[in-house]
Each structure stands twice: as C-alpha cells, then as structure tokens.
Backbone atoms as SQL, in Angstrom:
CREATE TABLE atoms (id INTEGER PRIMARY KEY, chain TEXT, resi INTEGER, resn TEXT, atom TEXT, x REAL, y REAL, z REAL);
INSERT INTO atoms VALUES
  (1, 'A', 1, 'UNK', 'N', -20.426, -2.058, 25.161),
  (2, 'A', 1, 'UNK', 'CA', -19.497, -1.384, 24.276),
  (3, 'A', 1, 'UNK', 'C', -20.231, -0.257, 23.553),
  (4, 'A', 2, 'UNK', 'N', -19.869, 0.926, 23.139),
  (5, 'A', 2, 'UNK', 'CA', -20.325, 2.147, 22.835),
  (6, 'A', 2, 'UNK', 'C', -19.473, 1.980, 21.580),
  (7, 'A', 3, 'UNK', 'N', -20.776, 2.305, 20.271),
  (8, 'A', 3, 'UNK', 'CA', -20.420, 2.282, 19.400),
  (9, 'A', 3, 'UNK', 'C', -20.392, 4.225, 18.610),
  (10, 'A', 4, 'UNK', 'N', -19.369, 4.486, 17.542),
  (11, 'A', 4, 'UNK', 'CA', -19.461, 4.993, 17.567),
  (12, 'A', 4, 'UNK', 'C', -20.243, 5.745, 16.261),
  (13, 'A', 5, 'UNK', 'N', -20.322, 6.979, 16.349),
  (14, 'A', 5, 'UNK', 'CA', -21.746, 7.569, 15.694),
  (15, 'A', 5, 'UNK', 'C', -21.710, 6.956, 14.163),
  (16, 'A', 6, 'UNK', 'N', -23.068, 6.274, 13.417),
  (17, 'A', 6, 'UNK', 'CA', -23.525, 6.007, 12.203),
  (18, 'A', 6, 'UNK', 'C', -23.896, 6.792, 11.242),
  (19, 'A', 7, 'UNK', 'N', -23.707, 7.972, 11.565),
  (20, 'A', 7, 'UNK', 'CA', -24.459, 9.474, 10.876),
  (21, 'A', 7, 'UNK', 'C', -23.243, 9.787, 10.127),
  (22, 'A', 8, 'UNK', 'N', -23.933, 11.020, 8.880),
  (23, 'A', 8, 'UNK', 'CA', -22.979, 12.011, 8.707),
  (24, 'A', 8, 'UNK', 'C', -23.917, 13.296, 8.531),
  (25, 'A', 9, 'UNK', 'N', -23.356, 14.225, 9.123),
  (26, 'A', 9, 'UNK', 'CA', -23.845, 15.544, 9.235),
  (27, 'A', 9, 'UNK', 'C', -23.788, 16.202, 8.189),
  (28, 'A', 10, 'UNK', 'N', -24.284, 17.346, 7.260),
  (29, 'A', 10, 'UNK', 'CA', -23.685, 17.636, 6.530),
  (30, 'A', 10, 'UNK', 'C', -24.447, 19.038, 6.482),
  (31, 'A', 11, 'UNK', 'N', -23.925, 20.635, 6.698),
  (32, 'A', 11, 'UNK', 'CA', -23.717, 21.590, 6.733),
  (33, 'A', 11, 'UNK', 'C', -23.625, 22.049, 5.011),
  (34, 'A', 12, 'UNK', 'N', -24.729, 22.670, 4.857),
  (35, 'A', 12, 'UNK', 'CA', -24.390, 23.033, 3.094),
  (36, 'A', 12, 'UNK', 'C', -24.777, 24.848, 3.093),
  (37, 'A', 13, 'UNK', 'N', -23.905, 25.340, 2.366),
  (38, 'A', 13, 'UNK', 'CA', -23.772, 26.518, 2.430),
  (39, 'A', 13, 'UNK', 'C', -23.642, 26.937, 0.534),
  (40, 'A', 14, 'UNK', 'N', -25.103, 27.744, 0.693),
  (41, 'A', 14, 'UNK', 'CA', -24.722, 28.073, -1.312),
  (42, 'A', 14, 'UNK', 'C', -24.390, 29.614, -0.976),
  (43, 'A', 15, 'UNK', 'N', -23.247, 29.910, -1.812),
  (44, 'A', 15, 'UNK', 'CA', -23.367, 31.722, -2.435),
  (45, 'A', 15, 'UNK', 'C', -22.908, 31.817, -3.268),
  (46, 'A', 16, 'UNK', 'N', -24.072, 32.263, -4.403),
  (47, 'A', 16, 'UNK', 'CA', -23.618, 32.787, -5.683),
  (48, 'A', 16, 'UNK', 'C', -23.241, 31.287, -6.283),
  (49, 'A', 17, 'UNK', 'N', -22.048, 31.289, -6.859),
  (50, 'A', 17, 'UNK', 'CA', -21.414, 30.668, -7.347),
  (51, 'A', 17, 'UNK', 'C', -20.783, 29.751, -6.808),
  (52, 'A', 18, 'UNK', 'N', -20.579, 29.632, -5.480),
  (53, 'A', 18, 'UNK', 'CA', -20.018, 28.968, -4.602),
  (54, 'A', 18, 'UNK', 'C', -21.128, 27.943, -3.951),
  (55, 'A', 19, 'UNK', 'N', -20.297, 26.705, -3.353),
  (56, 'A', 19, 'UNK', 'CA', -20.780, 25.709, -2.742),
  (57, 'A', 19, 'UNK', 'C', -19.959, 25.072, -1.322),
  (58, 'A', 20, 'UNK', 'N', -20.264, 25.027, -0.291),
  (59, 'A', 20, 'UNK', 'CA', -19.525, 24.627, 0.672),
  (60, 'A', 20, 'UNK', 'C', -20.301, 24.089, 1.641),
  (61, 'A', 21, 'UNK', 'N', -19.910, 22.275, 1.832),
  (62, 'A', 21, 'UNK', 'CA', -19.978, 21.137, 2.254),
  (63, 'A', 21, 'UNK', 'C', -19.035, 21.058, 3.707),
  (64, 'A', 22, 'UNK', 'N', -19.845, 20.711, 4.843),
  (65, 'A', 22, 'UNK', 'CA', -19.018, 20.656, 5.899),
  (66, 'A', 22, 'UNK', 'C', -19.438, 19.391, 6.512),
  (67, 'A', 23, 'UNK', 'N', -18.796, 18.492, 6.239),
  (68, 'A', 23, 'UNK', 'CA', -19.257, 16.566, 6.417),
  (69, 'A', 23, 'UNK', 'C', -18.471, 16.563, 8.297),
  (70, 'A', 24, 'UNK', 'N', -19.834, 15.809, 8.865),
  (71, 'A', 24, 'UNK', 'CA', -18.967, 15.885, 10.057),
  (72, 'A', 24, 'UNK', 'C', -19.743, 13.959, 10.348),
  (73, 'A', 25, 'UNK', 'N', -18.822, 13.290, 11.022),
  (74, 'A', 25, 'UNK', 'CA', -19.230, 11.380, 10.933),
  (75, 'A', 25, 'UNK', 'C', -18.752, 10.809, 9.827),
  (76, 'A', 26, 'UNK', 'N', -19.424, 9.656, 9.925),
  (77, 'A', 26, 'UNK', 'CA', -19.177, 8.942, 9.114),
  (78, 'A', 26, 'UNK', 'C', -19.412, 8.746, 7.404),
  (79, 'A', 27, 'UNK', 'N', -18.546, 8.851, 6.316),
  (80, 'A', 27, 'UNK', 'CA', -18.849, 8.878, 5.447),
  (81, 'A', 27, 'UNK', 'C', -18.629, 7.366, 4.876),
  (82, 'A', 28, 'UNK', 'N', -19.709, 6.654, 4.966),
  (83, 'A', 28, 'UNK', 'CA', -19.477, 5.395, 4.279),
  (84, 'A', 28, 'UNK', 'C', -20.852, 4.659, 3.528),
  (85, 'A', 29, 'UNK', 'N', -20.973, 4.059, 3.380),
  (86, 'A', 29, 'UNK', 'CA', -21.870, 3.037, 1.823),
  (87, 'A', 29, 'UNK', 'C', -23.417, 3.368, 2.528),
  (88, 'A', 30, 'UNK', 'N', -24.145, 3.976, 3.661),
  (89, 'A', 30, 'UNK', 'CA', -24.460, 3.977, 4.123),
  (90, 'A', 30, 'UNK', 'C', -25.484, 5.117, 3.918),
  (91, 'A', 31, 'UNK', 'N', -24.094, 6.077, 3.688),
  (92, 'A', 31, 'UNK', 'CA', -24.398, 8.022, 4.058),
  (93, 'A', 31, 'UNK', 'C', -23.827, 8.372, 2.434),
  (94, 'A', 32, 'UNK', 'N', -23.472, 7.382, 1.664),
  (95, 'A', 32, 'UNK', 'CA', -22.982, 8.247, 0.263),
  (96, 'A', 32, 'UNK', 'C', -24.058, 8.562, -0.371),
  (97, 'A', 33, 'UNK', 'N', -25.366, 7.706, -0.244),
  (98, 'A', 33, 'UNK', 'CA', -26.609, 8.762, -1.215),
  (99, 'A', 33, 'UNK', 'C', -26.994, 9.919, -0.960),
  (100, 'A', 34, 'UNK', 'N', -27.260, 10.398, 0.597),
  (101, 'A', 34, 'UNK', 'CA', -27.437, 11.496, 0.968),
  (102, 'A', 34, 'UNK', 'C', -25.780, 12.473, 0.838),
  (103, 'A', 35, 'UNK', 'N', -25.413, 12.452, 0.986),
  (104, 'A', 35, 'UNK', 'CA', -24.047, 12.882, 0.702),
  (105, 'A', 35, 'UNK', 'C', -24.068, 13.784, -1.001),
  (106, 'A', 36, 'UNK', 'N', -24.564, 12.470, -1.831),
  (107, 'A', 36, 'UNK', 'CA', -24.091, 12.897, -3.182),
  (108, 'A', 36, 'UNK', 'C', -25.075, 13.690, -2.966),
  (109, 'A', 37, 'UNK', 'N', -26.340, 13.414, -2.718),
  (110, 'A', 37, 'UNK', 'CA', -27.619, 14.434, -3.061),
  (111, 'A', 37, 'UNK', 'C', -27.113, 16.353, -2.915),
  (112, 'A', 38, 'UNK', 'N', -26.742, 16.127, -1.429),
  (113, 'A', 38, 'UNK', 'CA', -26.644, 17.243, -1.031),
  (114, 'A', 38, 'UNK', 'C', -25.272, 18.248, -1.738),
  (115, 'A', 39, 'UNK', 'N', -24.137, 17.195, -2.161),
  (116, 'A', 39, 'UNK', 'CA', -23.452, 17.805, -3.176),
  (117, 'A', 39, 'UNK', 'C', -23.688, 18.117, -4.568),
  (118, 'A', 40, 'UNK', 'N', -24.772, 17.456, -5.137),
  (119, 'A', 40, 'UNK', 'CA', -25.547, 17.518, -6.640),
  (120, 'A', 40, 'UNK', 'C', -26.292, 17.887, -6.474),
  (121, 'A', 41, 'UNK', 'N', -26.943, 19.182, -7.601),
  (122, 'A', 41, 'UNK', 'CA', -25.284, 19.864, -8.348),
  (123, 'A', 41, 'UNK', 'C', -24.644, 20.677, -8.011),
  (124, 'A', 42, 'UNK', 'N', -23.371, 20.364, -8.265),
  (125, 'A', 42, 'UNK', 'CA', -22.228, 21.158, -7.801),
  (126, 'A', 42, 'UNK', 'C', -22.186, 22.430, -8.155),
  (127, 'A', 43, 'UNK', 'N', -21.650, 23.704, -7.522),
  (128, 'A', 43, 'UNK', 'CA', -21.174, 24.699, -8.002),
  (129, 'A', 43, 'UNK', 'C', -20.304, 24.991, -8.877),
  (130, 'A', 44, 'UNK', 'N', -20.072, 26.306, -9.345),
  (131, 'A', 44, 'UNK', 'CA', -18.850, 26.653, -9.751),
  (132, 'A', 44, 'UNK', 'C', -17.243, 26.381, -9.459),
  (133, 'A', 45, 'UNK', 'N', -17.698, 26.798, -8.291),
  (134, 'A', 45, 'UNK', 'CA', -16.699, 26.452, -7.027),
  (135, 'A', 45, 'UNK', 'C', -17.142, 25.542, -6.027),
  (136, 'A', 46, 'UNK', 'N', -16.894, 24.223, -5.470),
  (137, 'A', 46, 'UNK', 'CA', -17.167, 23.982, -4.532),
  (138, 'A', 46, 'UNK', 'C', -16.058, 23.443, -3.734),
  (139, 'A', 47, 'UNK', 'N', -16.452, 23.374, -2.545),
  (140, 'A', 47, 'UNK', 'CA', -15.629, 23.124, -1.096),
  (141, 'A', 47, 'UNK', 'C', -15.450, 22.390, -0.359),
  (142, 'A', 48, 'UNK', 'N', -14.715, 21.189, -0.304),
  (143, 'A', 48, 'UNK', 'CA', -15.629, 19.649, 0.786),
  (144, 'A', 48, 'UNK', 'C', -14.778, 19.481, 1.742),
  (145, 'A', 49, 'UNK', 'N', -15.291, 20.381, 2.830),
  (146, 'A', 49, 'UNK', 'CA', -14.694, 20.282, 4.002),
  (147, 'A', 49, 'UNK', 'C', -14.768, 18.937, 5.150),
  (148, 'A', 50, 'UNK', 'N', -13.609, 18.450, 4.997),
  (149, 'A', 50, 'UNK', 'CA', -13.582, 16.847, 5.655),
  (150, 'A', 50, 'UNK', 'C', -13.317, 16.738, 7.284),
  (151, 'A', 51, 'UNK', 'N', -12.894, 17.442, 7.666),
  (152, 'A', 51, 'UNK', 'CA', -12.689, 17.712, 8.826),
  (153, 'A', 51, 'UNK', 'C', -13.523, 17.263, 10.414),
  (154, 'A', 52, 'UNK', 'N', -14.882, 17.090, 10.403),
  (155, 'A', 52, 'UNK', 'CA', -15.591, 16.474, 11.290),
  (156, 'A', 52, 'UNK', 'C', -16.090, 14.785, 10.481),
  (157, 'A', 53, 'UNK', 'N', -15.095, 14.339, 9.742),
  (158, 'A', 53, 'UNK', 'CA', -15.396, 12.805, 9.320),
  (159, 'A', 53, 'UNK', 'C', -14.163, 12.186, 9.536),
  (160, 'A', 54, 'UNK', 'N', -14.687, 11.462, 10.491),
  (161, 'A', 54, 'UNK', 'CA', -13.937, 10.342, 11.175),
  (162, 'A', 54, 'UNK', 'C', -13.353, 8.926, 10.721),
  (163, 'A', 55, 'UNK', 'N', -14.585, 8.412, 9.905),
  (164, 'A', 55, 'UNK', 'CA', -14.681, 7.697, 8.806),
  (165, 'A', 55, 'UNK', 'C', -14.705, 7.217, 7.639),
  (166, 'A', 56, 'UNK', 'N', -13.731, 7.050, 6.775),
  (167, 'A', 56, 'UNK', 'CA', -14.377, 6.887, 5.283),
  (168, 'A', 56, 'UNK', 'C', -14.434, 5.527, 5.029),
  (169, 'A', 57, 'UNK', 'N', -15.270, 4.411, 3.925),
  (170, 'A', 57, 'UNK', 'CA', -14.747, 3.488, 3.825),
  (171, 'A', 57, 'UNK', 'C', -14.456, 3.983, 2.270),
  (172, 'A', 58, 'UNK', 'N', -14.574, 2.504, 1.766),
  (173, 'A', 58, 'UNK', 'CA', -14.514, 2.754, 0.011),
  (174, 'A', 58, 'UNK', 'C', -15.715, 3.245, -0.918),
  (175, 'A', 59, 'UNK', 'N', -16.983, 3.148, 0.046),
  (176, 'A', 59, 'UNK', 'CA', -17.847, 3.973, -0.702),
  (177, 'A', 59, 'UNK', 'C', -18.020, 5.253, -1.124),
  (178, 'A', 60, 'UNK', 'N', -17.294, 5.640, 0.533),
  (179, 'A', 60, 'UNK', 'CA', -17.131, 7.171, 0.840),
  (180, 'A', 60, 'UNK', 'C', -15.780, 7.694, -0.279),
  (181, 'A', 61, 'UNK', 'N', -14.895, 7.075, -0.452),
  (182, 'A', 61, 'UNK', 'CA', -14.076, 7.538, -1.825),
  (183, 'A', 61, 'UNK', 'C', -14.616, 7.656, -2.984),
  (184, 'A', 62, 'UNK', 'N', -14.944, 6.338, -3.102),
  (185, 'A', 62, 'UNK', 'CA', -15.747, 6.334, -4.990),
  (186, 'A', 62, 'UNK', 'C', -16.712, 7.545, -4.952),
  (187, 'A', 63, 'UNK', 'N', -17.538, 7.985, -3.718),
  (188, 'A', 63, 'UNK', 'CA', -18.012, 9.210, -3.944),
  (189, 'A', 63, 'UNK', 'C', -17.112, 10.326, -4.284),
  (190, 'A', 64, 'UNK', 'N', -16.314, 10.277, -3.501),
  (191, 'A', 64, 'UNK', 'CA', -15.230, 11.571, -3.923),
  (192, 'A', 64, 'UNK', 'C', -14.943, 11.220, -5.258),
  (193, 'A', 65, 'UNK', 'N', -14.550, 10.341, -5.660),
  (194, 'A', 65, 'UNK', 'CA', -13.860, 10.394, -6.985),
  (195, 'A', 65, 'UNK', 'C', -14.808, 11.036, -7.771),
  (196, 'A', 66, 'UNK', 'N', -16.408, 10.298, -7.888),
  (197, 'A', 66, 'UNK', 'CA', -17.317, 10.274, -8.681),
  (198, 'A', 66, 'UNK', 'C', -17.485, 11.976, -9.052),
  (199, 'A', 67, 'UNK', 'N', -17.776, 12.933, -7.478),
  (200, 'A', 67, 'UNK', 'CA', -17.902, 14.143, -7.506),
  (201, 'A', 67, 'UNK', 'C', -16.469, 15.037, -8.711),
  (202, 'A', 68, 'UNK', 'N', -15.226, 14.416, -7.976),
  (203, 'A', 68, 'UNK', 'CA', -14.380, 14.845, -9.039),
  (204, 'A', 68, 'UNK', 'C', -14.351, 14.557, -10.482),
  (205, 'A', 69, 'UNK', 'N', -14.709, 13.875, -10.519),
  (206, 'A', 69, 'UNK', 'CA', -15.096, 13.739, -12.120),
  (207, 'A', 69, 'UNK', 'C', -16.244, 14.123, -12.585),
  (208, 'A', 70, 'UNK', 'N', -16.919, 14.427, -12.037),
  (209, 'A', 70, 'UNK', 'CA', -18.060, 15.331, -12.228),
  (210, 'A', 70, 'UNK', 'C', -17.723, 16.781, -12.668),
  (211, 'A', 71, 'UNK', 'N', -17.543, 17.227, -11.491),
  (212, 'A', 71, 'UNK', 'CA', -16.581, 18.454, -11.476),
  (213, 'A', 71, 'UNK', 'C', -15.761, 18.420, -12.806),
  (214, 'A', 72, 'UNK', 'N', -14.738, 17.984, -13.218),
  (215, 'A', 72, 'UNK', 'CA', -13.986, 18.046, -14.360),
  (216, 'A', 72, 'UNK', 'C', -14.294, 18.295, -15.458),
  (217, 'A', 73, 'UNK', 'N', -15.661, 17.211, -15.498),
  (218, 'A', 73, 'UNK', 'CA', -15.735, 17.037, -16.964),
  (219, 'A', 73, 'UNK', 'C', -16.772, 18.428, -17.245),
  (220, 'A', 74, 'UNK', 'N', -17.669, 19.294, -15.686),
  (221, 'A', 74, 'UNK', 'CA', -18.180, 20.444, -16.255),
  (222, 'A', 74, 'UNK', 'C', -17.358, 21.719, -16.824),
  (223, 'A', 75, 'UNK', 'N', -15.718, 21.442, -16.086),
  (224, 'A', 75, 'UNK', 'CA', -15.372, 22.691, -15.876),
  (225, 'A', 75, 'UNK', 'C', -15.582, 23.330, -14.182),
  (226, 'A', 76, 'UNK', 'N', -15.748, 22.641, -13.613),
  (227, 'A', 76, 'UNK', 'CA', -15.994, 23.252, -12.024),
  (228, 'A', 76, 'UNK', 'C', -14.621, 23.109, -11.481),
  (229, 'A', 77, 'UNK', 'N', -15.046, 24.205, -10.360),
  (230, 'A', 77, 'UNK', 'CA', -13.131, 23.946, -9.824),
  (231, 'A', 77, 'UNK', 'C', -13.840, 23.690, -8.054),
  (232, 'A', 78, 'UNK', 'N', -13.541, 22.071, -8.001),
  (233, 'A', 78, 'UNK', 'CA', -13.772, 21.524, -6.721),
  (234, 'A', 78, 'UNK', 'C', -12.369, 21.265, -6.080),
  (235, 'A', 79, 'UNK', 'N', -12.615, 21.563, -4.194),
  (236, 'A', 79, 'UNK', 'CA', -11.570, 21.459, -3.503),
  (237, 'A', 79, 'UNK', 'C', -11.702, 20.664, -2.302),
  (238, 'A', 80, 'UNK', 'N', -10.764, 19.898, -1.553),
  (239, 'A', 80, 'UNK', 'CA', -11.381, 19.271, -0.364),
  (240, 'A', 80, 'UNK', 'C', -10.212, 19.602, 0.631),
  (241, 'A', 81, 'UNK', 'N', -10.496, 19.963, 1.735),
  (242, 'A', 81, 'UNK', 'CA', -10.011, 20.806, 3.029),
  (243, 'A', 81, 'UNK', 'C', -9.855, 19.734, 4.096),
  (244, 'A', 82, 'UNK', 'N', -9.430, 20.400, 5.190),
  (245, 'A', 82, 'UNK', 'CA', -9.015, 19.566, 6.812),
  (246, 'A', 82, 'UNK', 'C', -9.822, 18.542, 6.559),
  (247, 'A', 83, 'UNK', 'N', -8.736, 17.292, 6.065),
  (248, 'A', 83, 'UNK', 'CA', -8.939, 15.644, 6.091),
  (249, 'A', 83, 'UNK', 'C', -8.227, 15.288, 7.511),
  (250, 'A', 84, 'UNK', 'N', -9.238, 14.739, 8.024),
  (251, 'A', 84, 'UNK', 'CA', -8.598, 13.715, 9.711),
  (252, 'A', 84, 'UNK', 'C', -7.322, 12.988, 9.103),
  (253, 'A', 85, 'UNK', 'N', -6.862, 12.484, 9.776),
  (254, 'A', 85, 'UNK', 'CA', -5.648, 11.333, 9.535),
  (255, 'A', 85, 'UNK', 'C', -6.197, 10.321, 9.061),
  (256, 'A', 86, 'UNK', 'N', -7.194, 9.629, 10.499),
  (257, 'A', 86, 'UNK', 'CA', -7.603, 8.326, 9.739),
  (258, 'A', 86, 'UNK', 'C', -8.072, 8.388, 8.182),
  (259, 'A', 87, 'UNK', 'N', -8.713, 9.179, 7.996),
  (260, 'A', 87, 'UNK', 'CA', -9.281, 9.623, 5.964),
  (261, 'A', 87, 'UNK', 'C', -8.172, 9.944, 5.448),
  (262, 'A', 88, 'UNK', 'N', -7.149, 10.846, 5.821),
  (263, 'A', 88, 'UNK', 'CA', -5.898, 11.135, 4.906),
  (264, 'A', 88, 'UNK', 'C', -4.938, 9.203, 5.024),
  (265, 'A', 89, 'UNK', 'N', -5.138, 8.605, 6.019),
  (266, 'A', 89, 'UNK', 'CA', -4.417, 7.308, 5.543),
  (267, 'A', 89, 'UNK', 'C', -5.282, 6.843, 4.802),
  (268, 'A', 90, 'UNK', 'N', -6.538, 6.553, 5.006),
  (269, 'A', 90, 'UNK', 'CA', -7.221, 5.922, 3.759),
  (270, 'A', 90, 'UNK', 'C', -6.937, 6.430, 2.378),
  (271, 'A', 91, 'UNK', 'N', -7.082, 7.471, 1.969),
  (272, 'A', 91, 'UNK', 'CA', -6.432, 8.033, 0.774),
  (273, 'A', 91, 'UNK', 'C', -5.060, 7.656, 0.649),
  (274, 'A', 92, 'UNK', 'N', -4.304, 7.783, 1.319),
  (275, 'A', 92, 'UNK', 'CA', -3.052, 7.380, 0.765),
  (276, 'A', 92, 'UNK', 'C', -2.618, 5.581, 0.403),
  (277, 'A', 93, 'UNK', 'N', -3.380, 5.294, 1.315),
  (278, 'A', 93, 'UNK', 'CA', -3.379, 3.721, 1.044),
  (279, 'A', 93, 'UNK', 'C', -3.895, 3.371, -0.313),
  (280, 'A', 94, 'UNK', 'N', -4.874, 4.093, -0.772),
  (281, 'A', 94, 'UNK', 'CA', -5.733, 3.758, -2.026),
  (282, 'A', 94, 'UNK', 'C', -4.976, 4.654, -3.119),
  (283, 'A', 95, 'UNK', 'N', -3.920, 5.506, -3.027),
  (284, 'A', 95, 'UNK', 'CA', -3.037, 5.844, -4.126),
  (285, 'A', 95, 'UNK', 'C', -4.247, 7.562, -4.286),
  (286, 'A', 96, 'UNK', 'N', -5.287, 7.589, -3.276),
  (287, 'A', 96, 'UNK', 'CA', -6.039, 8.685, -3.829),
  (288, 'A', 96, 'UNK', 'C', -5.992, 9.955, -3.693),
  (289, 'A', 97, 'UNK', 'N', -4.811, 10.088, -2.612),
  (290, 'A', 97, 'UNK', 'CA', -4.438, 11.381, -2.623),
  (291, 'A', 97, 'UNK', 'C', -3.500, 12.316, -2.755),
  (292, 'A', 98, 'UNK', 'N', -3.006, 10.745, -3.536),
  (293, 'A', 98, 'UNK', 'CA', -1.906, 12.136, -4.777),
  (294, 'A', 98, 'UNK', 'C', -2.736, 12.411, -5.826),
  (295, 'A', 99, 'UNK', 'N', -4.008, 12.173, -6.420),
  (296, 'A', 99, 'UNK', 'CA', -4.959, 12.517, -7.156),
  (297, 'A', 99, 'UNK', 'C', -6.230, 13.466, -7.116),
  (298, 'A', 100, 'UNK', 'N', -6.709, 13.605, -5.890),
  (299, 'A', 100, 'UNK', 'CA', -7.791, 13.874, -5.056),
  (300, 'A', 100, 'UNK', 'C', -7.102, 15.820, -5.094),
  (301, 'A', 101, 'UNK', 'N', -8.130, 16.479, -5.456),
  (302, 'A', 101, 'UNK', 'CA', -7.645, 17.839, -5.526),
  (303, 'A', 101, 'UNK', 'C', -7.891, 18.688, -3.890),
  (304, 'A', 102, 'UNK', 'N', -6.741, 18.340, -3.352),
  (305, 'A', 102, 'UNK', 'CA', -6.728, 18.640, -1.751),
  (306, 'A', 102, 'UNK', 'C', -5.868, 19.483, -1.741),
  (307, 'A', 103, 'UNK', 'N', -6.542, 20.376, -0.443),
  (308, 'A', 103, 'UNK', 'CA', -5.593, 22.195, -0.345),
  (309, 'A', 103, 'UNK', 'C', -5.790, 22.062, 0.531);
C-alpha cells in the first residue's frame, strides 16, 4: 500500500511589507512547528496559500487560528487562498470557516 506524502512544502516569499506562504502536503501535528516558524513573524500583509495541502488535521487549524490571532491582535491584515475541498470540509465541519479570513 502506498502511503501518501508526510511532508509539507512550504514556498515563502517576503516583499516589503508583504508575506506569501505557499503550503503544498500535509499540514498536520507533525509539520505545524515548521509551518509556524516559517510564518513567524508575520507581515503586514500576509498570504496563506492552501492550495497544494491535501491534508489538515486539528493541529493544522489551531495553527491557523493561532496565526489569526496573531495577526489581529498586531493589526496585520492576513488572508488564506485556494483551500482543497478536503481542508475547506474540515473547516466547515469545525464551524472554522465562517471565521477563518478566506478570499
């Protein structure tokens, strides 16, 4: 049986003021330290492009949340982009993405 990938990739892009995160695998209890690292600290603006993550569990949320409240309480204006299905049902199951600042 072929399991599938344990990684998460993560593509970080600074300009200026800006921050943009391109997560591709798995985001779970696993990959959230490196994850937060590479998102802390946040920009002005930052960007968390979900789109090559296949996976989230509940670690991989409480990170999101954690980042958003991060974000908030500086004044940063964070956004999160092309969520897969399987991650957009996880969010919705967990009530998190009618909360979760997604464009």
């Amino acid at each position: 049986m072929t399991r599938p990938p344990t990684t998460l990739d993560i593509l970080v892009r600074r300009d200026a003021d800006d921050l943009h995160l391109s997560l591709s695998g798995r985001l779970d209890a696993h990959q959230v330290p490196g994850f937060l690292a590479a998102a802390e600290p946040l920009a002005a603006r930052t960007t968390l492009d979900l789109g090559g993550v296949t996976f989230m569990d509940s670690s991989g949320l409480a990170a999101l949340v954690r980042l958003v409240r991060t974000a908030r309480a500086a004044g940063q204006d964070l956004g999160i982009v092309n969520i897969q299905d399987g991650v957009r049902l996880a969010m919705e199951i967990t009530g998190l993405y009618a909360v979760l600042p997604i464009r």
